[in-house]
C-alpha positions as CSV (number, residue, x, y, z in Angstrom):
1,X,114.3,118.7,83.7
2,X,117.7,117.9,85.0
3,X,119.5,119.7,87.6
4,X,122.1,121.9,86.2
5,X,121.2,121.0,82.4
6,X,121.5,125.0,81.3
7,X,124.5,125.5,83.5
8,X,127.2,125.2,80.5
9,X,125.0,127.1,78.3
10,X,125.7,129.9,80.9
11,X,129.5,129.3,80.4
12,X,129.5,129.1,76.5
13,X,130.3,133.2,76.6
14,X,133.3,132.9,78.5
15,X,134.7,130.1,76.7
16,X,134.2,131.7,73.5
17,X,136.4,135.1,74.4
18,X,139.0,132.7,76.4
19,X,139.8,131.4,73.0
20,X,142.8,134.2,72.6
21,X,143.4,135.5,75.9
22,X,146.6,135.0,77.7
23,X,148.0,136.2,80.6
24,X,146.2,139.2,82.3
25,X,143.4,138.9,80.3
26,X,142.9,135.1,81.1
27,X,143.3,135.9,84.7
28,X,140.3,138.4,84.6
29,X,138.1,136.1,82.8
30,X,138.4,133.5,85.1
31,X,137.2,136.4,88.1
32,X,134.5,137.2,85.5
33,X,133.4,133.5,85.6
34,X,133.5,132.7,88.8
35,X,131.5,135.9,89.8
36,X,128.8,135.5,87.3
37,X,125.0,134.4,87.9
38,X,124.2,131.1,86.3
39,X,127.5,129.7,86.0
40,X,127.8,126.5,88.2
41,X,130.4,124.3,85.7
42,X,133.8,125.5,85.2
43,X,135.7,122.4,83.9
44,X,135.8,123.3,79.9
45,X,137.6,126.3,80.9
46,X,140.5,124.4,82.0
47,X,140.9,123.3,78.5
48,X,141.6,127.0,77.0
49,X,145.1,127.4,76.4
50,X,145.7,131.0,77.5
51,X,144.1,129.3,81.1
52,X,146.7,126.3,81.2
53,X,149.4,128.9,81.1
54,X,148.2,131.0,84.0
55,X,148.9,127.4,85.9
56,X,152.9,127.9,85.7
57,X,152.4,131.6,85.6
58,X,153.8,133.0,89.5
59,X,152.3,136.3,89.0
60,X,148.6,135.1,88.1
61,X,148.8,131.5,89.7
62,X,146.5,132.5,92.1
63,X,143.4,133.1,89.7
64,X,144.3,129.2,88.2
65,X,144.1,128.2,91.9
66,X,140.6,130.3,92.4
67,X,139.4,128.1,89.2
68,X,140.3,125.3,91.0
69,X,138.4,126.3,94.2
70,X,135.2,127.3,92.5
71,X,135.3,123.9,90.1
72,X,136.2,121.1,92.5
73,X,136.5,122.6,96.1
74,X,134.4,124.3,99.0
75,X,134.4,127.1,101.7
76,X,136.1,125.4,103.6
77,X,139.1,124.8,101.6
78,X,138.9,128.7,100.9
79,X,138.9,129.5,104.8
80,X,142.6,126.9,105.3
81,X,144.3,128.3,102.2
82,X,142.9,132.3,101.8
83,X,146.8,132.8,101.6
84,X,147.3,131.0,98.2
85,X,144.1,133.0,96.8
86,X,142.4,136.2,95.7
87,X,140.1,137.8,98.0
88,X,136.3,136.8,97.5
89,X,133.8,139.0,96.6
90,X,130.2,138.7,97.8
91,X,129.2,137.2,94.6
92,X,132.1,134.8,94.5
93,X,131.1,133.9,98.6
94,X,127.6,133.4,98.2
95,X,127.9,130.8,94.9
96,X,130.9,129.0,96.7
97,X,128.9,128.2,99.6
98,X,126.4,127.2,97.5
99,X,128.4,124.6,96.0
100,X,129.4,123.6,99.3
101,X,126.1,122.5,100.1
102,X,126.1,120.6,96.6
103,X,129.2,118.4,97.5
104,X,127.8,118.4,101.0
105,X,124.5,117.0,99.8
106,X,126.1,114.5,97.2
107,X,127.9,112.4,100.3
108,X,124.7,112.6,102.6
109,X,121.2,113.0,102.3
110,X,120.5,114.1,105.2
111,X,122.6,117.5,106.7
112,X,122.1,119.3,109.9
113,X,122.0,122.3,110.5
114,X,125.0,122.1,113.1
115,X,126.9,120.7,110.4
116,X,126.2,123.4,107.7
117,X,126.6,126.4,109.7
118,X,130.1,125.0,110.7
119,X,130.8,124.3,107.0
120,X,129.3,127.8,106.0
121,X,130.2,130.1,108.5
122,X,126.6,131.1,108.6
123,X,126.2,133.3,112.0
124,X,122.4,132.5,112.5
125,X,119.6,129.9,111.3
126,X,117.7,132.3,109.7
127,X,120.8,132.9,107.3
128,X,121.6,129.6,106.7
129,X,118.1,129.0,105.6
130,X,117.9,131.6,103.2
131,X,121.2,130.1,101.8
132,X,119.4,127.0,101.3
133,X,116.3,128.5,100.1
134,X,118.6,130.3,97.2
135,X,120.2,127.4,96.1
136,X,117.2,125.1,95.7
137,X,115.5,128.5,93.8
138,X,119.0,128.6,91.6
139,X,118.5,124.7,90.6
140,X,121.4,123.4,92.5
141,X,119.7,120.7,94.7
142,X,116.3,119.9,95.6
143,X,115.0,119.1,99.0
144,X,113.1,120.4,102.0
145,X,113.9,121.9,105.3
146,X,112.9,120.3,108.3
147,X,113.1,123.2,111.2
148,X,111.6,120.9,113.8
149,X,114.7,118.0,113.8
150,X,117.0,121.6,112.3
151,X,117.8,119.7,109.1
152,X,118.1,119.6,105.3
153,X,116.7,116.6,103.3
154,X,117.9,116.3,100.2
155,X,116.4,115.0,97.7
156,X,118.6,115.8,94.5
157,X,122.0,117.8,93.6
158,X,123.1,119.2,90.5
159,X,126.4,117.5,89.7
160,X,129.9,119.0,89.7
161,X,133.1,119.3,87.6
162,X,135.2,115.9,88.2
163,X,138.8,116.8,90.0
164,X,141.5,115.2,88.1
165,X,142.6,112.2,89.5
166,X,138.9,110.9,90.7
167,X,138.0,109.4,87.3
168,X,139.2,106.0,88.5
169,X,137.3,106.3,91.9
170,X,134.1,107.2,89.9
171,X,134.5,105.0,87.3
172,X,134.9,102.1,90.4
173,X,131.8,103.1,92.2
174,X,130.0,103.2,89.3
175,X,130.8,99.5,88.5
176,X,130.1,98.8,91.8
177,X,126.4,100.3,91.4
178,X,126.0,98.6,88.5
179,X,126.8,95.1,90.2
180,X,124.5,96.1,92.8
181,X,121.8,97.0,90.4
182,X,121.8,93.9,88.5
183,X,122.2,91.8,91.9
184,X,118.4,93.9,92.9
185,X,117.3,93.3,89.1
186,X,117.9,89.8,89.4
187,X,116.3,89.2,92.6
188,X,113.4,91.1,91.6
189,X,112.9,88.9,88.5
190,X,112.8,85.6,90.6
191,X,110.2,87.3,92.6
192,X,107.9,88.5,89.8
193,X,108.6,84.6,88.5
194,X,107.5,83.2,91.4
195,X,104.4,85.6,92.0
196,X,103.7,84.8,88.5
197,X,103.3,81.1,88.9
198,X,101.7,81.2,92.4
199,X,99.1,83.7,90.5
200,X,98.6,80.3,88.0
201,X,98.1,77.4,90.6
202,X,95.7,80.0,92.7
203,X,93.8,80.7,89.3
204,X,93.7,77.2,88.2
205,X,92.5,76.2,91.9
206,X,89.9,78.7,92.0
207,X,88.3,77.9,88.6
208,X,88.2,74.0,89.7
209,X,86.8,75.4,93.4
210,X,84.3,77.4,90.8
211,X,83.0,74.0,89.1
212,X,82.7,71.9,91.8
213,X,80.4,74.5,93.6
214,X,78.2,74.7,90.6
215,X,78.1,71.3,90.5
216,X,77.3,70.7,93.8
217,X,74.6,73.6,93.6
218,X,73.1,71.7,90.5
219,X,72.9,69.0,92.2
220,X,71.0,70.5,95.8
221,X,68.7,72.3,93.2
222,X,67.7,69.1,91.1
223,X,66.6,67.8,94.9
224,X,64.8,70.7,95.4
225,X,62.9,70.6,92.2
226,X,62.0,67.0,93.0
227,X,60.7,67.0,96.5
228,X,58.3,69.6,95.1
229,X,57.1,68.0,92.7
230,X,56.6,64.6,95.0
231,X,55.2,66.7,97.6
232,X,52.7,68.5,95.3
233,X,51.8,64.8,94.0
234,X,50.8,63.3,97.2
235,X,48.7,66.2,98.2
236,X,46.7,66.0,95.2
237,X,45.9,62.7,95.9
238,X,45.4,63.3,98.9
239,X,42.2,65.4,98.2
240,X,40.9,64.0,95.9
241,X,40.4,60.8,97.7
242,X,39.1,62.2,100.6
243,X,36.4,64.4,99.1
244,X,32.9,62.9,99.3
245,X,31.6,63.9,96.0
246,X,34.1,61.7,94.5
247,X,32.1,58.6,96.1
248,X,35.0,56.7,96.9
249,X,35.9,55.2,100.4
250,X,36.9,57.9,103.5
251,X,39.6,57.6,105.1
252,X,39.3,55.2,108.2
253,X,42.5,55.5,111.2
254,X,43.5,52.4,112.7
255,X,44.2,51.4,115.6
256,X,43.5,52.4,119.8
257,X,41.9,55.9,118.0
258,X,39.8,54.4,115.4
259,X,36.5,56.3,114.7
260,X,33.7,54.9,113.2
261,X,32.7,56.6,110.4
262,X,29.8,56.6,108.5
263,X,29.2,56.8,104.9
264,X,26.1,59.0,103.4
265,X,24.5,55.4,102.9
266,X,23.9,54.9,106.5
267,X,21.4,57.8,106.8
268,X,19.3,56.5,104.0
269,X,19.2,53.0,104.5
270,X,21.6,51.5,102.5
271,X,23.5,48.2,102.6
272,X,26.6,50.0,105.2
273,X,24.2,50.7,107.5
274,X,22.0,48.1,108.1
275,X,23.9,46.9,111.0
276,X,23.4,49.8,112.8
277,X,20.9,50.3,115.3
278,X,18.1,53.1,115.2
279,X,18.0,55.1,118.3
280,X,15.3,54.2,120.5
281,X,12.9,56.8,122.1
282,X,13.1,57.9,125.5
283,X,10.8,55.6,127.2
284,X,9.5,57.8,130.8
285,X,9.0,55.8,133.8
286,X,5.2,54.8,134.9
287,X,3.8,56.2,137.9
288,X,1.9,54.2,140.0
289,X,-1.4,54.9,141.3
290,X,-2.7,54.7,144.6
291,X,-5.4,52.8,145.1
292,X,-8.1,54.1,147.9
């Protein structure tokens, strides 16, 4: 919800019975306003005719004046001119000062407490953060207190009633936010435009990375497959021409290490082994005897 949204709800009363007061009567309703809980806005009580009067009135200029105060104005305005106004009551203190921190808050975000108890008048810390505390609990502003740096951050403010005169200076910064918003708008379209298309070529550039890795992967795999299945050739062959019972040829090295090698013919006689020569016996030396 809004800060300040139910604040002219609170002043629909009043503006309903200042519909046919004049004079004394407007006077008091404008102390009755100003002293009342809830009620934050005074500007549509400007508009009541019996209150426009009291504004060339000499005997009750002074309660147009406190309108004034209470609806565009702070303390400290009612501390420099307390001779051209009524005499606050403790209501009436306690909700000006809380407006005071509301047009103190809507120029800076960030107040110190220096600052505020100068503004306020506040004696001590302790009852300038109870102030604060109030007007954040009333809906005023929102923000936090920072008692280490002795500080208020502010974070939002409840908006007040627009002094004649200031239209124009509103109405300028406003166009000048709006230029500055549409500047920041702009900018952050080229940059969502450009993240857009780097998002693309990246995209694009990764899917064509993507193929040529499976391709390449393919590729190292089809390799694979076939020096397995070469390699699982040769070493059947391999065996199988090597195994005796196949009766084919054994393998015979060449060269410096050559071993002869015999076939199973060559212990039985056959043709491969005729060449061969049978081991002769031991022949043991004769002894010679002697004669006598």
């Amino acid at each position: 919800m809004e800060l300040g949204s139910n604040f002219s709800s609170k002043l629909e009363p009043y503006l309903l019975m200042g519909k046919g007061m004049k004079g004394a009567a407007a006077a008091k309703l404008i102390q009755d306003a100003t002293s009342a809980p809830g009620v934050f806005v005074f500007g549509e009580l400007f508009q009541l005719p019996g209150v426009q009067e009291l504004a060339k009135s000499e005997q009750h200029q002074k309660s147009y004046a406190l309108l004034q105060l209470f609806a565009y104005k702070t303390y400290e305005d009612y501390i420099q001119n307390q001779d051209q106004l009524p005499a606050l009551n403790e209501a009436q203190t306690i909700k000006l000062k809380h407006l005071t921190i509301v047009s103190m808050a809507a120029e800076r975000r960030i107040l110190p407490y220096p600052l505020l108890m100068s503004s306020l008048a506040m004696p001590t810390i302790r009852d300038l953060e109870d102030l604060i505390i109030d007007a954040i609990y009333l809906d005023l502003l929102r923000g936090k207190l920072d008692q280490k740096e002795a500080q208020l951050e502010v974070e939002y403010t409840m908006g007040r009633d627009l002094e004649p005169g200031k239209l124009e200076a509103m109405l300028g910064a406003l166009k000048d936010w709006a230029s500055t918003t549409s500047a920041v708008l702009a900018t952050l379209d080229a940059q969502i435009g450009f993240i857009a298309n780097q998002t693309a070529v990246y995209k694009a550039q990764k899917e064509e990375h993507d193929a040529h890795v499976q391709i390449i992967i393919k590729e190292v795999m089809d390799k694979k497959d076939n020096m397995s299945s070469s390699s699982h050739y040769s070493s059947s062959s391999l065996s199988n021409y090597a195994t005796p019972s196949s009766g084919r040829r054994p393998l015979v090295l060449s060269g410096p290490d050559q071993m002869d090698v015999d076939g199973p013919e060559s212990f039985i006689g056959g043709s491969k082994g005729k060449n061969r020569k049978a081991p002769q016996a031991e022949t043991k030396p004769l002894r010679k005897r002697n004669r006598f």
